[in-house]
C-alpha positions in Angstrom: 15.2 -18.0 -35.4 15.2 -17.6 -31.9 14.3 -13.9 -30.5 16.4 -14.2 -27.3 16.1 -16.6 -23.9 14.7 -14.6 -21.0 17.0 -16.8 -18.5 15.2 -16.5 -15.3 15.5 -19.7 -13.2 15.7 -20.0 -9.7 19.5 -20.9 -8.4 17.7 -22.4 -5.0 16.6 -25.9 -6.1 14.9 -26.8 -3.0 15.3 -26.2 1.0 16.3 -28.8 3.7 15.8 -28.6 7.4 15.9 -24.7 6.9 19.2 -24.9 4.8 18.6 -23.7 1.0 20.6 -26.2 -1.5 21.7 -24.7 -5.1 21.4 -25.7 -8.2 25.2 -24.9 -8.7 25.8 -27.7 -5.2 23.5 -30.3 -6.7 25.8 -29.9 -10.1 28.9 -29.6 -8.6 28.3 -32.6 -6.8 26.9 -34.6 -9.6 30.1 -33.6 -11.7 32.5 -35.4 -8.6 30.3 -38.5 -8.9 30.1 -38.6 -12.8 34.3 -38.2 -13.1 34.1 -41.1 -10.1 32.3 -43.1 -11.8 33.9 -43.2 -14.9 37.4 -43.3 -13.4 36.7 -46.2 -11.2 35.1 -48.0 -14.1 39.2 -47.7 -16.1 40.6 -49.0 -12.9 38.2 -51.9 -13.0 39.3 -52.7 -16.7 42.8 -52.2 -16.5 42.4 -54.1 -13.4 44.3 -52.1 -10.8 43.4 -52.4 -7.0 40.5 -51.5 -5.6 42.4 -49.5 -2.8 43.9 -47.3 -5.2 41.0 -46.4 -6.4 39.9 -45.4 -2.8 42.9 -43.9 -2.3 43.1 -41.6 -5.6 39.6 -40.5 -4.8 40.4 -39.0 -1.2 43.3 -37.3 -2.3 42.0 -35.7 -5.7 38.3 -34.7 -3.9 40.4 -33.0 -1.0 43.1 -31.3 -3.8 39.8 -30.4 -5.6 38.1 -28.3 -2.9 41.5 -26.8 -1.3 42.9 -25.9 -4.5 39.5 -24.0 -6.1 38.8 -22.5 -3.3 43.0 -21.1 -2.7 42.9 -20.5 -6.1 40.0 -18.1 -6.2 40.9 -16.3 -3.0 44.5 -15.8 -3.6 44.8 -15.4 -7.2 41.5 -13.3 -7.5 42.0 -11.0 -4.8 44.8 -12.3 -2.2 45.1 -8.6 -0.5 41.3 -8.9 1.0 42.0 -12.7 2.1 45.0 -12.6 3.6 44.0 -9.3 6.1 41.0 -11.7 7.0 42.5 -15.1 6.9 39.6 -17.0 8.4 37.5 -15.9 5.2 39.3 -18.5 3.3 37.2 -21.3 5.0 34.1 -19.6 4.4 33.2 -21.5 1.3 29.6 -21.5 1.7 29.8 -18.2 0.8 31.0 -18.9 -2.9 34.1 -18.4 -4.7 36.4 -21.3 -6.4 38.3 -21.3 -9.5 38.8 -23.8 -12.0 42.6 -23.1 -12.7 43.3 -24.0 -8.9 41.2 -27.1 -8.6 42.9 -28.1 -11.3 46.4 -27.4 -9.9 45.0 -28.4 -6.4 43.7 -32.3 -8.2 47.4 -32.1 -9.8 48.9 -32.0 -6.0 46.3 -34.9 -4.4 47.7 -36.9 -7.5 51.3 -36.7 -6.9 50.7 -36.8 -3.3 48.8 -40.3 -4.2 51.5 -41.5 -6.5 54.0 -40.9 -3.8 51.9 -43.1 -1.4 51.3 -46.0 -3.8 55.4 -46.1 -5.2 56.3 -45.7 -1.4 58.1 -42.9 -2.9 59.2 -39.8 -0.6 58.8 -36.1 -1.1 62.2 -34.6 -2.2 62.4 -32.0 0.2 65.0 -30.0 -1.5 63.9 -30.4 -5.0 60.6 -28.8 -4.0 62.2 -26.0 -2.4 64.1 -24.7 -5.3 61.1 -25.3 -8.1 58.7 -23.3 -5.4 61.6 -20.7 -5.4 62.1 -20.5 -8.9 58.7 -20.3 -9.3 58.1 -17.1 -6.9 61.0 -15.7 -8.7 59.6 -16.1 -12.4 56.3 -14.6 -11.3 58.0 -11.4 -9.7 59.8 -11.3 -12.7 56.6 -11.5 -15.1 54.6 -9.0 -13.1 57.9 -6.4 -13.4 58.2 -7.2 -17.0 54.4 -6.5 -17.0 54.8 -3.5 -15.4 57.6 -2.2 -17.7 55.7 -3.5 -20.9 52.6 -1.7 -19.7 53.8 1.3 -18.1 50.9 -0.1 -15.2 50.9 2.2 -12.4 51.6 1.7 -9.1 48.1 1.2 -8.0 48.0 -2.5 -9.8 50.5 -3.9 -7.0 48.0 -6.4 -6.4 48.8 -7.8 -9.4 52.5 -8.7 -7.8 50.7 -11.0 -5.2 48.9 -12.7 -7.6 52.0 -13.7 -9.9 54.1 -14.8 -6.7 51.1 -17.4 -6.1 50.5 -18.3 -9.4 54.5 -18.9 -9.5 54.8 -20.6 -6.3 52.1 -23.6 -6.6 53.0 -24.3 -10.2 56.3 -24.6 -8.7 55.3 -27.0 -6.4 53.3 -28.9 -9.0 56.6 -29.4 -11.4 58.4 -30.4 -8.5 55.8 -33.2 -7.4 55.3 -34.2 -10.8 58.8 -35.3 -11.6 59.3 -36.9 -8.3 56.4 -39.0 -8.8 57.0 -39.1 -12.8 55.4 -41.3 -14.5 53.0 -42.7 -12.0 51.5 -39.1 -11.6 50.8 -39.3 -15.7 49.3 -42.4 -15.8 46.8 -41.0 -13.7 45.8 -38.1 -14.8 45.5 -39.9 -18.3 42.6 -41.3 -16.5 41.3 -39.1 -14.2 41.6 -36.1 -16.9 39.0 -38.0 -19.1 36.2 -38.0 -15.7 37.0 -34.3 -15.3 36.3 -33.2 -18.7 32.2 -34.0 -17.3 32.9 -32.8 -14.0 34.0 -29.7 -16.0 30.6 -29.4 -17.8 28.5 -29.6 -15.1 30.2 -26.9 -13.0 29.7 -24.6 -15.7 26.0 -25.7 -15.8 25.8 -24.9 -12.4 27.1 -21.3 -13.5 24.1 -21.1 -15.9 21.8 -21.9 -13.0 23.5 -19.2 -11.0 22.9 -16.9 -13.7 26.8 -16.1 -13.1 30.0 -15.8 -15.1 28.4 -15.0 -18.6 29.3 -13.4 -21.5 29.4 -9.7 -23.3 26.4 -8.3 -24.6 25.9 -9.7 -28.6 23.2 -9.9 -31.0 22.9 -13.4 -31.8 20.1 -15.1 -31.7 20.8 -17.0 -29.0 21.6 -14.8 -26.6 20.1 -15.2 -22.9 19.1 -12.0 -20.6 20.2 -12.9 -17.2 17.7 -11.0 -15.5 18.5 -12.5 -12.0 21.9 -10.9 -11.8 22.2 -7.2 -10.6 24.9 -6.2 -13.3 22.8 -7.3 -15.9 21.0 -4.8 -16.0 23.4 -2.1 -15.2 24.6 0.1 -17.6 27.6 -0.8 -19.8 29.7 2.4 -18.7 29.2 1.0 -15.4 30.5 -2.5 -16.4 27.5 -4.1 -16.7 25.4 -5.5 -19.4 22.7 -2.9 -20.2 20.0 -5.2 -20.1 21.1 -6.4 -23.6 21.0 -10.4 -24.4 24.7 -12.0 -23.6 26.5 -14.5 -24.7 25.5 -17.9 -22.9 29.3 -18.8 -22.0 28.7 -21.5 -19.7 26.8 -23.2 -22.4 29.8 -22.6 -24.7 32.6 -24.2 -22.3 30.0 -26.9 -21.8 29.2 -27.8 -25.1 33.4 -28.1 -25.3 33.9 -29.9 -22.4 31.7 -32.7 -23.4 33.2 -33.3 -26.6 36.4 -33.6 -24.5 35.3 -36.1 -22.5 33.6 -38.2 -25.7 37.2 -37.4 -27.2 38.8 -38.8 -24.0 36.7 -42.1 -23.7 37.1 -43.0 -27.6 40.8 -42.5 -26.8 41.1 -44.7 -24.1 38.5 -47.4 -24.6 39.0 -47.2 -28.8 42.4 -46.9 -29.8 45.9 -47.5 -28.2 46.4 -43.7 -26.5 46.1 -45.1 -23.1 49.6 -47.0 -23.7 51.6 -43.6 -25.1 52.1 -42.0 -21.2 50.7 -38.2 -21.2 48.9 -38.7 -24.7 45.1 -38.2 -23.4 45.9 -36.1 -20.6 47.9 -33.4 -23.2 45.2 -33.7 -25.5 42.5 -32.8 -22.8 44.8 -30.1 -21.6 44.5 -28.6 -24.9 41.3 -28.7 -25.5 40.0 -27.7 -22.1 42.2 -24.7 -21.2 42.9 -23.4 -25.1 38.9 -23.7 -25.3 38.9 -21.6 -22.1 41.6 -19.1 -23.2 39.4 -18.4 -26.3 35.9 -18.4 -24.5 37.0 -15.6 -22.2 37.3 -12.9 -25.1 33.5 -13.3 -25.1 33.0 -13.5 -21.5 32.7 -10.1 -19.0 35.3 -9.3 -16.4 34.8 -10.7 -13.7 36.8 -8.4 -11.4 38.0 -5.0 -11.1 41.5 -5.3 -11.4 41.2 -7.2 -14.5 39.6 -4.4 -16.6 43.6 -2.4 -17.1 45.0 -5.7 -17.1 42.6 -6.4 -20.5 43.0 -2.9 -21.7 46.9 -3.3 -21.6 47.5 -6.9 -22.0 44.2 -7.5 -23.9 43.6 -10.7 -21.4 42.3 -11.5 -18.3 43.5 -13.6 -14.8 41.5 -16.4 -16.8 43.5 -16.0 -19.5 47.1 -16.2 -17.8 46.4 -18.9 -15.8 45.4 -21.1 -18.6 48.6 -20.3 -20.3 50.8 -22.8 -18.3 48.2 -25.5 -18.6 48.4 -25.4 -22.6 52.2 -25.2 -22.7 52.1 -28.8 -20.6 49.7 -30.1 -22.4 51.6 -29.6 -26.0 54.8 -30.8 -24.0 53.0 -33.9 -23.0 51.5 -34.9 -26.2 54.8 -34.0 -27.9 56.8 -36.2 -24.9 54.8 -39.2 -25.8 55.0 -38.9 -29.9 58.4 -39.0 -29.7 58.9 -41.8 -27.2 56.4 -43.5 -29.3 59.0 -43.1 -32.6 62.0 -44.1 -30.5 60.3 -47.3 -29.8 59.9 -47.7 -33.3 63.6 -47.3 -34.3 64.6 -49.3 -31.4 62.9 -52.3 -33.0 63.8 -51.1 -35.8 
């Protein structure tokens, strides 16, 4: 039996030319060249131009970065970003969010397919889902609001579910112009991210960051580089009490995803059934995620009413709409599977 991990490792691998480089950058980095890698090696079997591949990469990298770092600035705390708008650049200084690189990779995807269909954005189609999407997140924050009897003082929260409502309006919209192009990629490129996935959140256990409530498992790490764990728990902090090593949990999950994904695609005939793998990994990855963050701390202020009247956290919500697709995928491509069948048939 283990009698707790004293987790005490420096986040600052090494220095260059004055310049201090992170664990959590070396990880990050290595997690773009391992989902590279083991895209590029699909398009190679299924022997698909090398220009698309170059192509896909620019587009999903730039997604990637944009749509972490939007999503952690304006659906964390949008009110301090948007009265200093030149903040948003300053990623150096930390901050991105899994939920909006996901929905920013989504975007550079469509955007891709678009290019390599010669298809055009439909102008008008996008307007309405981005409308309808503001509009459902107004109306979920007000139903929120009469649900919870939330105060005034949670207006924030309002901001947050017009953005959330806004870019997954603009990802529907993109993903039915581009349809089934847009599917067959992410088939692909989902399987990559599942290991890009794990290293990020190894990069969070080198930051000693984003970790889990206090427990008394065997297991448990103190994280005695970060400053709240050892504040007190009425404080929102840890206590100094072992915690629940989160970021091994999510990784642990996301590589059985990605050994799920490549047996999928290299091992049976899921690659052929459109949305199949990429529902799947939807599944697994944000359901995983939705149940992880019971265990996990808040990780801002406004979210400690949200939990004590909704019981869940931003995390939480946004993972939501990412398990709804995915069971509409996998569902979508069973039953155009079994109207194949009764066709020939």
């Amino acid at each position: 039996m283990l009698s707790f991990i004293t987790w005490n490792v420096d986040p600052e691998a090494f220095s260059f030319f004055g310049r201090d480089i992170r664990w959590y950058g070396i990880l990050w980095a290595a997690g773009v060249f391992c989902t590279t890698m083991v895209v590029q090696r699909m398009y190679k079997l299924e022997k698909l131009p090398e220009k698309w591949f170059d192509s896909l990469f620019i587009y999903v990298l730039t997604g990637l970065i944009i749509g972490a770092r939007l999503g952690h600035c304006l659906f964390y705390d949008p009110v301090a970003y948007l009265s200093k708008p030149v903040d948003l650049l300053k990623i150096w200084e930390g901050g991105l969010a899994s939920h909006g690189g996901a929905i920013g990779m989504t975007i550079g995807v469509c955007l891709y397919s678009l290019k390599v269909t010669n298809k055009k954005i439909n102008w008008k189609h996008l307007g309405i889902s981005s409308l309808t999407g503001l509009v459902l997140g107004a109306a979920c924050y007000y139903i929120y609001r009469l649900v919870t009897g939330a105060e005034s003082s949670l207006d924030l929260l309002l901001y947050q579910f017009l953005f959330m409502g806004f870019f997954i309006g603009v990802c529907v919209s993109l993903v039915y112009t581009s349809r089934e192009m847009s599917i067959k990629t992410l088939d692909r490129l989902v399987v990559g991210v599942a290991i890009g996935a794990m290293s990020i959140r190894l990069g969070n256990l080198m930051n000693s960051e984003i970790y889990g409530v206090p427990t008394k498992l065997p297991w448990g790490f103190n994280f005695v580089r970060d400053r709240m764990w050892s504040t007190p728990l009425d404080m929102g902090g840890s206590g100094s009490l072992p915690c629940h090593p989160t970021q091994i949990y999510e990784a642990l999950i996301y590589l059985f995803i990605f050994g799920m994904g490549l047996y999928l695609f290299y091992k049976t005939s899921a690659r052929q059934k459109t949305g199949l793998i990429l529902g799947l990994s939807l599944i697994g990855i944000f359901f995983s995620r939705f149940l992880v963050e019971f265990l996990k701390n808040v990780q801002e202020p406004f979210e400690v009413q949200m939990k004590a009247t909704l019981c869940v956290n931003m995390g939480q919500l946004l993972s939501l709409p990412f398990v709804i697709w995915g069971i509409w995928l996998v569902w979508s491509a069973l039953k155009k599977k079994e109207t194949i069948e009764k066709k020939n048939k």
